[in-house]
Backbone atoms as SQL, in Angstrom:
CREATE TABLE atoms (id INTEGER PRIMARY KEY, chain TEXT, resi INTEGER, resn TEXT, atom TEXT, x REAL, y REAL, z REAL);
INSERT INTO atoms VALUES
  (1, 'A', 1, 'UNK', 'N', 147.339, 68.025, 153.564),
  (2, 'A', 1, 'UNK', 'CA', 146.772, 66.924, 152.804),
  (3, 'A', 1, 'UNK', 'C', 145.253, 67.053, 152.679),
  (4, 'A', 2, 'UNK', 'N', 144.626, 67.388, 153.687),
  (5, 'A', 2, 'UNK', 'CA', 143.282, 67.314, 153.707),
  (6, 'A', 2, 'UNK', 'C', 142.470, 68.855, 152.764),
  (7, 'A', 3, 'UNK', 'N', 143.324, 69.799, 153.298),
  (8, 'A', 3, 'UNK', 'CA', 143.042, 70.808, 151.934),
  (9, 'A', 3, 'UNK', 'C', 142.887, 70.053, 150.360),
  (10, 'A', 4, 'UNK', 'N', 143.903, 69.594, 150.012),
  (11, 'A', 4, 'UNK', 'CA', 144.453, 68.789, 148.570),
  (12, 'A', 4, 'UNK', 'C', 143.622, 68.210, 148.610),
  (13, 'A', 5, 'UNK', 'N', 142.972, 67.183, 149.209),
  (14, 'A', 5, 'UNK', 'CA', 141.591, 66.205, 149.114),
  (15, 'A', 5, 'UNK', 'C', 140.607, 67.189, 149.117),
  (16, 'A', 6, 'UNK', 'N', 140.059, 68.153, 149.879),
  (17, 'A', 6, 'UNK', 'CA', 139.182, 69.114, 149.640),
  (18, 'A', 6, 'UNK', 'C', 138.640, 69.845, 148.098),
  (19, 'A', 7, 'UNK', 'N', 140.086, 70.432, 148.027),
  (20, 'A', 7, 'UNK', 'CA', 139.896, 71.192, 146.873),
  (21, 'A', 7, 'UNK', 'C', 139.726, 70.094, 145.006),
  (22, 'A', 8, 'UNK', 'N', 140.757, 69.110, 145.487),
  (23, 'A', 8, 'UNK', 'CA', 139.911, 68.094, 144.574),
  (24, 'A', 8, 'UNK', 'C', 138.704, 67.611, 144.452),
  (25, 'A', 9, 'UNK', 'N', 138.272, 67.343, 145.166),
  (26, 'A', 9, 'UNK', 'CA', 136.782, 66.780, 145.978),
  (27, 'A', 9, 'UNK', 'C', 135.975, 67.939, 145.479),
  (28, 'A', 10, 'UNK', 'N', 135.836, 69.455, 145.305),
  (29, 'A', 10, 'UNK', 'CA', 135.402, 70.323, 144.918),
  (30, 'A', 10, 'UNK', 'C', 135.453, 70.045, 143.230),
  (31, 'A', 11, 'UNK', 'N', 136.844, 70.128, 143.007),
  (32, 'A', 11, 'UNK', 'CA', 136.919, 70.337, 141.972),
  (33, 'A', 11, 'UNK', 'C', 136.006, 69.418, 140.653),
  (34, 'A', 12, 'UNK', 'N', 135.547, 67.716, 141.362),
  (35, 'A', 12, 'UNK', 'CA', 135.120, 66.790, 140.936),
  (36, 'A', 12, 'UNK', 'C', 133.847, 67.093, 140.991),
  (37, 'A', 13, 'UNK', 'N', 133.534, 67.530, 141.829),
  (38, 'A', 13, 'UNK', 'CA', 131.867, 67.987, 142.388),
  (39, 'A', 13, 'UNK', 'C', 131.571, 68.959, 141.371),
  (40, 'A', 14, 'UNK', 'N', 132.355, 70.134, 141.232),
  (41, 'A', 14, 'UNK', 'CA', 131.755, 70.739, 139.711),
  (42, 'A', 14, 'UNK', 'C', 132.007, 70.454, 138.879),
  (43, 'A', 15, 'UNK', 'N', 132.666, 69.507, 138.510),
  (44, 'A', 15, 'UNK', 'CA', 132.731, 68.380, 136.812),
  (45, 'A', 15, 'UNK', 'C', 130.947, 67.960, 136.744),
  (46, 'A', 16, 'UNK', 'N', 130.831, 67.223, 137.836),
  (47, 'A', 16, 'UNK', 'CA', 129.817, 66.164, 138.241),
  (48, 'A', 16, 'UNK', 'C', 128.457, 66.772, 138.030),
  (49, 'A', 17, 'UNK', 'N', 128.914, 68.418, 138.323),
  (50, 'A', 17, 'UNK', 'CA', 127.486, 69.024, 138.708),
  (51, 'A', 17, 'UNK', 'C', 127.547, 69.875, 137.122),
  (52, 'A', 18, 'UNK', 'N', 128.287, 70.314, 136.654),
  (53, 'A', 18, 'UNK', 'CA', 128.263, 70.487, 134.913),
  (54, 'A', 18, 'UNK', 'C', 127.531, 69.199, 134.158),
  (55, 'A', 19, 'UNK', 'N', 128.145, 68.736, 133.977),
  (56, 'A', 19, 'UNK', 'CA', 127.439, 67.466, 133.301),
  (57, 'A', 19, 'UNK', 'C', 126.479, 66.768, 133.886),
  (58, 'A', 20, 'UNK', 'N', 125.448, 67.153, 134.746),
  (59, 'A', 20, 'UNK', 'CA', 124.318, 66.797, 135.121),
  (60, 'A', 20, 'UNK', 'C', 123.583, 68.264, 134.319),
  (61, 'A', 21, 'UNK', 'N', 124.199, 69.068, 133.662),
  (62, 'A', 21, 'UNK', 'CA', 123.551, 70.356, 133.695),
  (63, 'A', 21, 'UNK', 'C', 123.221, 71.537, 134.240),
  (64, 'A', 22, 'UNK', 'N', 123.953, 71.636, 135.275),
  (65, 'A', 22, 'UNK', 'CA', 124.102, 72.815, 136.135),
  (66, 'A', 22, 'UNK', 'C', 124.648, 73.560, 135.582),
  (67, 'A', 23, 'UNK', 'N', 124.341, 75.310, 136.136),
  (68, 'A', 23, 'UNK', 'CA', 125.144, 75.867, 135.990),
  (69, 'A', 23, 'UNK', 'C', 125.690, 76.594, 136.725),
  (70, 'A', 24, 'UNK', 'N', 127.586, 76.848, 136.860),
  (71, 'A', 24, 'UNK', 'CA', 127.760, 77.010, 137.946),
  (72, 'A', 24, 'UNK', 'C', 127.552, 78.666, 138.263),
  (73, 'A', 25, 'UNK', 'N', 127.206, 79.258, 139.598),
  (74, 'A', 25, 'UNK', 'CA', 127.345, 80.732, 139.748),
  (75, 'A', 25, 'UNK', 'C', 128.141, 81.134, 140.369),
  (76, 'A', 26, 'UNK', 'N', 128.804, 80.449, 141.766),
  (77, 'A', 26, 'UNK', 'CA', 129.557, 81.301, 142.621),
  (78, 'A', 26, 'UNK', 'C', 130.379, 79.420, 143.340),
  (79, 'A', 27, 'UNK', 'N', 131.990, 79.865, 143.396),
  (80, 'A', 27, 'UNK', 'CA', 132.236, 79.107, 144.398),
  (81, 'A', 27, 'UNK', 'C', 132.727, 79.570, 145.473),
  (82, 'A', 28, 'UNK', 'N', 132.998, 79.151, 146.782),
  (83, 'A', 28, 'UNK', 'CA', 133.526, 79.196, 148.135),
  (84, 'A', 28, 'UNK', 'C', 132.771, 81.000, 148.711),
  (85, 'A', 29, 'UNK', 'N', 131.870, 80.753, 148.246),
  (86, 'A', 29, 'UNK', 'CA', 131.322, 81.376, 148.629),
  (87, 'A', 29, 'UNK', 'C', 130.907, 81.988, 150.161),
  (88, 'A', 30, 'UNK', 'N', 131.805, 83.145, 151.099),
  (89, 'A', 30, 'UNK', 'CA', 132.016, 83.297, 152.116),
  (90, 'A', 30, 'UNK', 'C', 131.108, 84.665, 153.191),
  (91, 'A', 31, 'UNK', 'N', 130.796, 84.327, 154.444),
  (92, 'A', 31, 'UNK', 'CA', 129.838, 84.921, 154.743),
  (93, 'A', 31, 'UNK', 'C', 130.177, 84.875, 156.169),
  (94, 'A', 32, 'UNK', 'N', 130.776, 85.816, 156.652),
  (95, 'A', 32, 'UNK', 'CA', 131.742, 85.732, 158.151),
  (96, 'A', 32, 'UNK', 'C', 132.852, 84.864, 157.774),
  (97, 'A', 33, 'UNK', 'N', 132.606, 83.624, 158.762),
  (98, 'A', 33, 'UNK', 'CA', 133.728, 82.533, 158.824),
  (99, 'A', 33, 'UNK', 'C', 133.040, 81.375, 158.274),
  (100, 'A', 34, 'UNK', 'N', 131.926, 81.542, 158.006),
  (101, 'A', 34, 'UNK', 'CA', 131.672, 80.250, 157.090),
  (102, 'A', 34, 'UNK', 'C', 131.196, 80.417, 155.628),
  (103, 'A', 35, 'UNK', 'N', 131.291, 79.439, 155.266),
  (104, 'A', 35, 'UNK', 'CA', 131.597, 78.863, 153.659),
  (105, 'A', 35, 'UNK', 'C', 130.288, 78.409, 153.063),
  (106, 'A', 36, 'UNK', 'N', 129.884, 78.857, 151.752),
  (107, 'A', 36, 'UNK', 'CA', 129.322, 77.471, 150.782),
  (108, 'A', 36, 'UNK', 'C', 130.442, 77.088, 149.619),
  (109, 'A', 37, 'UNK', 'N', 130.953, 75.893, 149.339),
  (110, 'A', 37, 'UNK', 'CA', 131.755, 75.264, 148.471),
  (111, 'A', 37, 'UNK', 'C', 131.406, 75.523, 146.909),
  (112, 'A', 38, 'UNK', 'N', 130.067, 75.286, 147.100),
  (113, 'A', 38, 'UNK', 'CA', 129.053, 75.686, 145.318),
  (114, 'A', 38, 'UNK', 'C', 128.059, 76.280, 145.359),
  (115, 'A', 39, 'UNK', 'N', 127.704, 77.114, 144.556),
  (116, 'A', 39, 'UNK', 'CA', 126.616, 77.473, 144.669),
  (117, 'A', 39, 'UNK', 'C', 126.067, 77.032, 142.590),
  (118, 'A', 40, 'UNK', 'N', 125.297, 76.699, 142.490),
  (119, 'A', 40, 'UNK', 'CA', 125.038, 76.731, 140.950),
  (120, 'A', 40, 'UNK', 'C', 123.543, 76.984, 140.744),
  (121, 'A', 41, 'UNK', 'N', 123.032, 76.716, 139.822),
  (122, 'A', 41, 'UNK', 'CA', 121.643, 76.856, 139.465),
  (123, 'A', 41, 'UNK', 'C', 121.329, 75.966, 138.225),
  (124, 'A', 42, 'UNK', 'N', 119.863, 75.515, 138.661),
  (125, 'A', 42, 'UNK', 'CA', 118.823, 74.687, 137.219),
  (126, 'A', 42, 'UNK', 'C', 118.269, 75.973, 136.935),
  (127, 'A', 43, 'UNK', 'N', 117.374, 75.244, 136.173),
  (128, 'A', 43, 'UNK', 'CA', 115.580, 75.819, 135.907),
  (129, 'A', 43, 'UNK', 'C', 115.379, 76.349, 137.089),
  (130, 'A', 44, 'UNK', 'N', 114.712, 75.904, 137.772),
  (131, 'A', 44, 'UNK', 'CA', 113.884, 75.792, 138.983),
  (132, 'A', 44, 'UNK', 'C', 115.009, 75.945, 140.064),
  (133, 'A', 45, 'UNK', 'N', 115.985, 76.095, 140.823),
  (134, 'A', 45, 'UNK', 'CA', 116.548, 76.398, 141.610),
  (135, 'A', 45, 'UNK', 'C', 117.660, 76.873, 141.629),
  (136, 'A', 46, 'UNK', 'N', 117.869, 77.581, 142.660),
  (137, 'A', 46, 'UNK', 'CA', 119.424, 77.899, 142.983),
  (138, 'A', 46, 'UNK', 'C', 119.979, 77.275, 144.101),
  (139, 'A', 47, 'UNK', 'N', 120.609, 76.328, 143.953),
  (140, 'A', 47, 'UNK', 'CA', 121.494, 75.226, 144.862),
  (141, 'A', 47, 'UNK', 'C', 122.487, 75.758, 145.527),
  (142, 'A', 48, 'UNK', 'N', 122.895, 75.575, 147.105),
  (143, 'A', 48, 'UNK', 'CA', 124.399, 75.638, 147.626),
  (144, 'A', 48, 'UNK', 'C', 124.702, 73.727, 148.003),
  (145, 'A', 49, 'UNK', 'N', 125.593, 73.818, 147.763),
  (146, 'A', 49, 'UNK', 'CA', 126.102, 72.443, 147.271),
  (147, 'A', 49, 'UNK', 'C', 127.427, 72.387, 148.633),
  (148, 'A', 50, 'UNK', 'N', 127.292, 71.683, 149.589),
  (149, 'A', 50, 'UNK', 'CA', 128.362, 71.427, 150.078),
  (150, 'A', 50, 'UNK', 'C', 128.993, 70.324, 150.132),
  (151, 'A', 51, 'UNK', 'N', 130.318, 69.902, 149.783),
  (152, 'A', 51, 'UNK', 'CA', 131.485, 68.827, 149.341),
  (153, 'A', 51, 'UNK', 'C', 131.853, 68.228, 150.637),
  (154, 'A', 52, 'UNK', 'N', 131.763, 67.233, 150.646),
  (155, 'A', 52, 'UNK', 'CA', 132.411, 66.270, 151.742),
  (156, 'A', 52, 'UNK', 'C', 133.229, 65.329, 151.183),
  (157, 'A', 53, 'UNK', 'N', 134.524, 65.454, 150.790),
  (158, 'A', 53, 'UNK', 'CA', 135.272, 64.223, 150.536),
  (159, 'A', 53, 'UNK', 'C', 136.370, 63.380, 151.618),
  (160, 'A', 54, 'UNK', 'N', 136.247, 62.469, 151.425),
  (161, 'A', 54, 'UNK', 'CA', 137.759, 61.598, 151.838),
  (162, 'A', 54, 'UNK', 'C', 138.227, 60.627, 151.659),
  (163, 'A', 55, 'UNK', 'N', 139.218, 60.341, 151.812),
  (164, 'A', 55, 'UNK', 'CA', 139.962, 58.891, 151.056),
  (165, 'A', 55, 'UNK', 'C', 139.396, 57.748, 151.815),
  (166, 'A', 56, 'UNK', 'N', 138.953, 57.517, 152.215),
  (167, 'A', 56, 'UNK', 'CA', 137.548, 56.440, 153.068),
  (168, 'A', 56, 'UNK', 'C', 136.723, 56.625, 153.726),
  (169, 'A', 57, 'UNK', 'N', 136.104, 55.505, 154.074),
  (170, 'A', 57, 'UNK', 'CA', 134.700, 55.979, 154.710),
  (171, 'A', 57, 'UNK', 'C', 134.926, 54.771, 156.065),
  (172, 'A', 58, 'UNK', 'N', 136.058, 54.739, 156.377),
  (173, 'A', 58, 'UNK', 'CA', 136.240, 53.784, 157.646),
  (174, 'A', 58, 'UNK', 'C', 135.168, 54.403, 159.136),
  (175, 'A', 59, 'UNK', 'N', 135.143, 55.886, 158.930),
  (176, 'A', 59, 'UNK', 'CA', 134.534, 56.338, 160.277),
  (177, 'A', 59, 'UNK', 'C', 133.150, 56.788, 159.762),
  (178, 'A', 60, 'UNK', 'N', 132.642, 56.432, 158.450),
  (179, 'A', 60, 'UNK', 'CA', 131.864, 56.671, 158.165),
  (180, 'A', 60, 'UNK', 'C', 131.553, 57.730, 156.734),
  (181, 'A', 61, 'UNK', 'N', 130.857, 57.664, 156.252),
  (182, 'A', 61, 'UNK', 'CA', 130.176, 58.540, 154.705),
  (183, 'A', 61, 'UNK', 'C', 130.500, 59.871, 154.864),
  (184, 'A', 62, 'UNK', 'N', 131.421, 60.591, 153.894),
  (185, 'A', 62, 'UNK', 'CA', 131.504, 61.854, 154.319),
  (186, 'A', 62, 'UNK', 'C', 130.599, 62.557, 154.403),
  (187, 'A', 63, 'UNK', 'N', 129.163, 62.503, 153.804),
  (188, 'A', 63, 'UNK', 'CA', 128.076, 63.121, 154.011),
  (189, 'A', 63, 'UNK', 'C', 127.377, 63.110, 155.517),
  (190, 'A', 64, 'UNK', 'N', 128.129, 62.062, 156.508),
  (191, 'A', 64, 'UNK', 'CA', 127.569, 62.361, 157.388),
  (192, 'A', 64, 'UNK', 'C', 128.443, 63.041, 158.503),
  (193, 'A', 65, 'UNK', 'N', 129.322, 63.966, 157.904),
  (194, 'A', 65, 'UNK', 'CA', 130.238, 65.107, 158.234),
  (195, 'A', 65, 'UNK', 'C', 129.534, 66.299, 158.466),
  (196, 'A', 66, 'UNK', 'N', 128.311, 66.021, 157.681),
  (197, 'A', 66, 'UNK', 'CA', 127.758, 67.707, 157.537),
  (198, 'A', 66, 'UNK', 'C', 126.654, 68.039, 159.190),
  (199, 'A', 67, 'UNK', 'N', 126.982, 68.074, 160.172),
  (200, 'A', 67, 'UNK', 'CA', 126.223, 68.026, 161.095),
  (201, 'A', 67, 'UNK', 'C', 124.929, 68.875, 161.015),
  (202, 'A', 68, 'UNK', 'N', 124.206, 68.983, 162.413),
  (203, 'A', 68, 'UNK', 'CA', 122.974, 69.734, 162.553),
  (204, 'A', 68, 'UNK', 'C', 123.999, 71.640, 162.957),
  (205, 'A', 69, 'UNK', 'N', 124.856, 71.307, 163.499),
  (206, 'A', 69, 'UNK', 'CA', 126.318, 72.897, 163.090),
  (207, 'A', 69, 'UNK', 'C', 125.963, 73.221, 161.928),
  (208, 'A', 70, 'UNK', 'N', 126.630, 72.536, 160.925),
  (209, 'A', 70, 'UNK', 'CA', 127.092, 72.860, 160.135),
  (210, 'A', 70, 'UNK', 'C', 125.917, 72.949, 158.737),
  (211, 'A', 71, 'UNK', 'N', 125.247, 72.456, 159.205),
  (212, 'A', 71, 'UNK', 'CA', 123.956, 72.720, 158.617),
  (213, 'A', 71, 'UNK', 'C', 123.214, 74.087, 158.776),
  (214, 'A', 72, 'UNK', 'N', 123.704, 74.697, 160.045),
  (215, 'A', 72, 'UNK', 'CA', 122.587, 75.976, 159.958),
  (216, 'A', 72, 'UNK', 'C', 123.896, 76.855, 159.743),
  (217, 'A', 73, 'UNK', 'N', 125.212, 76.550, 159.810),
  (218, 'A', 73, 'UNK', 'CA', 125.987, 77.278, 159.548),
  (219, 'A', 73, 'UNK', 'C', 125.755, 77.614, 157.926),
  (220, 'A', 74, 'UNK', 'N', 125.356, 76.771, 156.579),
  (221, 'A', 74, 'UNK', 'CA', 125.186, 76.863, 155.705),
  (222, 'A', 74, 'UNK', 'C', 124.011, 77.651, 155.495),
  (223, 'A', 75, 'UNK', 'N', 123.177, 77.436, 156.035),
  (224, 'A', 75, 'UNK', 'CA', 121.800, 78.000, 155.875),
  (225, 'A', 75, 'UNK', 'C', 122.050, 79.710, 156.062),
  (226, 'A', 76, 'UNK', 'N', 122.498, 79.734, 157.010),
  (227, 'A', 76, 'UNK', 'CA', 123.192, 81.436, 157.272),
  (228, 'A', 76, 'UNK', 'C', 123.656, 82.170, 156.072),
  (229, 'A', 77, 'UNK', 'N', 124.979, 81.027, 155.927),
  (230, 'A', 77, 'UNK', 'CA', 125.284, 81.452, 154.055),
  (231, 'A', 77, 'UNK', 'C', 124.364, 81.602, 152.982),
  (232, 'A', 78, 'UNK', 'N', 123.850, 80.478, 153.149),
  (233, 'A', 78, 'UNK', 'CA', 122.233, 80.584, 152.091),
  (234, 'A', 78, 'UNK', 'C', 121.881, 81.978, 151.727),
  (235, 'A', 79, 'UNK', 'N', 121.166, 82.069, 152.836),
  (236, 'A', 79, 'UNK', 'CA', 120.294, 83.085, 152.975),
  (237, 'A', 79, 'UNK', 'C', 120.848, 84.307, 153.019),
  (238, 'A', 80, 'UNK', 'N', 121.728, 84.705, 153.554),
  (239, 'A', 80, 'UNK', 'CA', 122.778, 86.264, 153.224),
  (240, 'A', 80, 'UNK', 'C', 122.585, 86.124, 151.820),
  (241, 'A', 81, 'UNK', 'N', 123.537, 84.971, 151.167),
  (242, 'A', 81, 'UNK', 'CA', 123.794, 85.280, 149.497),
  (243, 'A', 81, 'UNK', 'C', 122.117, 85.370, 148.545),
  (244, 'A', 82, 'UNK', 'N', 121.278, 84.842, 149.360),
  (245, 'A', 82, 'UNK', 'CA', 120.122, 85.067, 148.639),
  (246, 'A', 82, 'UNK', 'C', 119.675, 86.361, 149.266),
  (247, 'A', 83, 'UNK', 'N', 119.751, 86.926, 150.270),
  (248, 'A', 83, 'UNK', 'CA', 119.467, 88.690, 150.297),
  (249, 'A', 83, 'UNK', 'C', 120.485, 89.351, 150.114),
  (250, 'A', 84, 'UNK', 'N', 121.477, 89.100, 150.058),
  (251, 'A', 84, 'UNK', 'CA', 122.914, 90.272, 149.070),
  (252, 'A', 84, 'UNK', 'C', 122.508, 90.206, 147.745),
  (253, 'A', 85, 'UNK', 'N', 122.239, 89.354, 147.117),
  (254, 'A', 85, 'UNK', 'CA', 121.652, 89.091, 145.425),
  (255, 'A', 85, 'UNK', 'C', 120.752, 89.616, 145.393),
  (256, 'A', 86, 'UNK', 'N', 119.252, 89.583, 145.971),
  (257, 'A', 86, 'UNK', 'CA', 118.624, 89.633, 145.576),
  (258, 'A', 86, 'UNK', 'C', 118.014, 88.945, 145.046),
  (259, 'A', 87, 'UNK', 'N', 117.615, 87.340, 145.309),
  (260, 'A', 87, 'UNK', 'CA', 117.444, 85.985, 144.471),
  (261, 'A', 87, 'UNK', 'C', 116.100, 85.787, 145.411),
  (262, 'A', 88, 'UNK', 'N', 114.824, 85.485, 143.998),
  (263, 'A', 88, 'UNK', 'CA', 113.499, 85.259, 145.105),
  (264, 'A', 88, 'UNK', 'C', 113.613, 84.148, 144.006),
  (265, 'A', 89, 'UNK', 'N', 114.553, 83.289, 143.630),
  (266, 'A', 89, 'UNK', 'CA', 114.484, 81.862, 143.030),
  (267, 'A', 89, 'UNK', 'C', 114.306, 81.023, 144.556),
  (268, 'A', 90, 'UNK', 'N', 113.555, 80.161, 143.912),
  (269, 'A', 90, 'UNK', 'CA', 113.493, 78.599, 145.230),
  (270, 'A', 90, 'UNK', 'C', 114.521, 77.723, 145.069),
  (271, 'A', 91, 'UNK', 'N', 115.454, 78.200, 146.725),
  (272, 'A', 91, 'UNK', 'CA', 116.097, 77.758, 147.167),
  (273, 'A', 91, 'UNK', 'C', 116.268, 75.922, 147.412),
  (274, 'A', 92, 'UNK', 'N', 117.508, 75.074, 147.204),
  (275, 'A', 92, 'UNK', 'CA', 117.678, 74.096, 147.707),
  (276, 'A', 92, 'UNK', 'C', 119.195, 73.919, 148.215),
  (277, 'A', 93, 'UNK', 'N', 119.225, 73.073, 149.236),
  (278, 'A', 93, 'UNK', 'CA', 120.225, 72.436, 150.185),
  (279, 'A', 93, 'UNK', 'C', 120.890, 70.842, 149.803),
  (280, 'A', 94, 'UNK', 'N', 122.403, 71.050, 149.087),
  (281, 'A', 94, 'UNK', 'CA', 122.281, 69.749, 148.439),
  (282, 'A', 94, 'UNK', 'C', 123.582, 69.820, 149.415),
  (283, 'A', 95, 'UNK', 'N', 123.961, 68.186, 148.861),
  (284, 'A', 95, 'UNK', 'CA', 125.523, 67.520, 149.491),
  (285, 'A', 95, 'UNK', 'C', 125.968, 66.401, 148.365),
  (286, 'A', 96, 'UNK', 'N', 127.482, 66.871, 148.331),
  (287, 'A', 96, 'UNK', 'CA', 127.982, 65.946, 147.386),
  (288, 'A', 96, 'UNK', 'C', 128.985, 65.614, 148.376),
  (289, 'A', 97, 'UNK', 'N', 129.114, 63.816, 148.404),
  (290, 'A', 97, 'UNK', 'CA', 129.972, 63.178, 149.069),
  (291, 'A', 97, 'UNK', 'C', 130.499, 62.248, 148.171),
  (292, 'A', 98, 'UNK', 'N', 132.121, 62.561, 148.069),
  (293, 'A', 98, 'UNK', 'CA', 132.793, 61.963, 147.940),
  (294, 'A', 98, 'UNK', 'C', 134.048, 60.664, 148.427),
  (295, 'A', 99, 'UNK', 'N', 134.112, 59.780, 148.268),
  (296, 'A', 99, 'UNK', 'CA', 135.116, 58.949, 148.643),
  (297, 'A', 99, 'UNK', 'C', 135.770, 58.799, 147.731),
  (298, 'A', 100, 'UNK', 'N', 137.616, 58.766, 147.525),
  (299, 'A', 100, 'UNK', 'CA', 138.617, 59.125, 146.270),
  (300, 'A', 100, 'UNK', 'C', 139.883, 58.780, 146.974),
  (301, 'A', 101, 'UNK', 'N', 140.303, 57.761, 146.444),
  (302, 'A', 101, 'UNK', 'CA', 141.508, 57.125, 146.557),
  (303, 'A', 101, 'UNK', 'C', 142.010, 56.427, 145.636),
  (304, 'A', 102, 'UNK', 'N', 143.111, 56.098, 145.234),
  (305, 'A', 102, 'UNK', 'CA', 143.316, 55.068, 144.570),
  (306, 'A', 102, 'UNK', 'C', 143.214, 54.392, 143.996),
  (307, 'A', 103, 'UNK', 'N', 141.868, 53.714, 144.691),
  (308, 'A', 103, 'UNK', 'CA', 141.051, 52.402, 144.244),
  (309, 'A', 103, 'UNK', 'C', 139.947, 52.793, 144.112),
  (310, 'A', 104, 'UNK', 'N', 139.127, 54.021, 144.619),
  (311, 'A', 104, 'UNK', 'CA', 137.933, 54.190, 144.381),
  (312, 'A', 104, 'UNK', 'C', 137.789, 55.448, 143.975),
  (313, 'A', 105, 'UNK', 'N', 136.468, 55.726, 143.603),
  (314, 'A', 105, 'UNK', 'CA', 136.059, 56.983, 143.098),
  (315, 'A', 105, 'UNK', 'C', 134.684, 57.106, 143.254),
  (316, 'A', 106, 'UNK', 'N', 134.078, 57.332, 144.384),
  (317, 'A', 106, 'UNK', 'CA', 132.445, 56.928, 144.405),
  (318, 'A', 106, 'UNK', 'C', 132.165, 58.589, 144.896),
  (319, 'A', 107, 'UNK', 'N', 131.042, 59.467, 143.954),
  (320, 'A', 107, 'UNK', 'CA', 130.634, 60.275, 144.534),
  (321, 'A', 107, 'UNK', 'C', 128.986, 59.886, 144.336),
  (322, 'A', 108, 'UNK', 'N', 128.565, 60.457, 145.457),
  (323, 'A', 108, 'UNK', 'CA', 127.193, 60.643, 145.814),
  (324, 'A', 108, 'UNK', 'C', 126.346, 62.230, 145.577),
  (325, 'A', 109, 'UNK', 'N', 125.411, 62.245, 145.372),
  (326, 'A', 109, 'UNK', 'CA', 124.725, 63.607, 145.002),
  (327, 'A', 109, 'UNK', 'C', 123.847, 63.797, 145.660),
  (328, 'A', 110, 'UNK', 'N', 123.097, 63.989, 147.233),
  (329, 'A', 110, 'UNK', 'CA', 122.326, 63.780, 147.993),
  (330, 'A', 110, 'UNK', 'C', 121.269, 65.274, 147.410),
  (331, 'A', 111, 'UNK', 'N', 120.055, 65.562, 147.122),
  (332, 'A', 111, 'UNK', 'CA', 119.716, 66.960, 146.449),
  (333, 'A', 111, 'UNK', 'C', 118.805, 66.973, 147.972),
  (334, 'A', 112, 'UNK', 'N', 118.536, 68.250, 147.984),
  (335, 'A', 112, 'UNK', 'CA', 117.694, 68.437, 149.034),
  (336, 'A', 112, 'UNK', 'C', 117.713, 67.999, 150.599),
  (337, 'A', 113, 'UNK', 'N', 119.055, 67.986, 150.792),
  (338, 'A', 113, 'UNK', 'CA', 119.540, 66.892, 151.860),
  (339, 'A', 113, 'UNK', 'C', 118.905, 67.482, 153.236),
  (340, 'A', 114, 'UNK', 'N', 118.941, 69.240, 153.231),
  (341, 'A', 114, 'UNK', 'CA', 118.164, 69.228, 154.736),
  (342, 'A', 114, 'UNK', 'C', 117.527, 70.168, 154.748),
  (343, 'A', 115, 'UNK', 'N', 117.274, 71.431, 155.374),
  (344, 'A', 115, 'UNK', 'CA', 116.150, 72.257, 155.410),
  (345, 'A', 115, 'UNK', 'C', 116.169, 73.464, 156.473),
  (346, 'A', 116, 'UNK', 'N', 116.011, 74.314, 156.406),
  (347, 'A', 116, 'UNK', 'CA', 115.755, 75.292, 157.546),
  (348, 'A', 116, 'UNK', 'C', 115.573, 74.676, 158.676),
  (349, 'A', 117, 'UNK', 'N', 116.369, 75.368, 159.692),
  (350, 'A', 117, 'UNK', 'CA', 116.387, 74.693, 160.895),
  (351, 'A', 117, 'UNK', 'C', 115.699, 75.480, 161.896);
């Protein structure tokens, strides 16, 4: 179940992030055992975008899923895919949190959410 919410939750996140104007470059993007969900690009940056969805927020905002872990676990990813590429574009660290059920549909777009650790 929680895959199925995942990969939807993704799938909404690059609707969301198209029609803001992105464009997308790479998804699930993998680097050992960890993941970036999106990677896309503006003008001015090349974004990894990580998805937090779930069908409530009883234990709290899925954005605040993404720990100080899992934060440098991304950053790892980051930065490999920006020296495997070859990308001297300026980097940013975003989070899209979703809540999706039924009754709701609230995503959030947090840009720049954290930073080298």
């Amino acid at each position: 179940m929680n895959q199925i919410l995942g990969k939807l939750g993704e799938n909404l996140a690059v609707q969301y992030l198209l029609d803001k104007g992105y464009t997308i470059v790479d998804r699930n993007y993998r680097y050992g055992r960890n993941e970036v969900d999106i990677i896309v690009s503006d003008q001015n940056h090349i974004v990894f975008v990580e998805v937090k969805t779930r069908n409530n927020n009883n234990i709290g905002e899925p954005y605040q899923a993404v720990t100080r872990k899992k934060q440098k676990q991304i950053i790892k990813v980051a930065h490999n895919y920006l020296v495997e590429n070859n990308i001297e574009t300026e980097a940013r660290l975003d989070v899209i949190s979703i809540v999706l059920n039924s009754k709701v549909k609230k995503i959030e777009h947090i840009e720049d959410a954290f930073h080298t650790v």
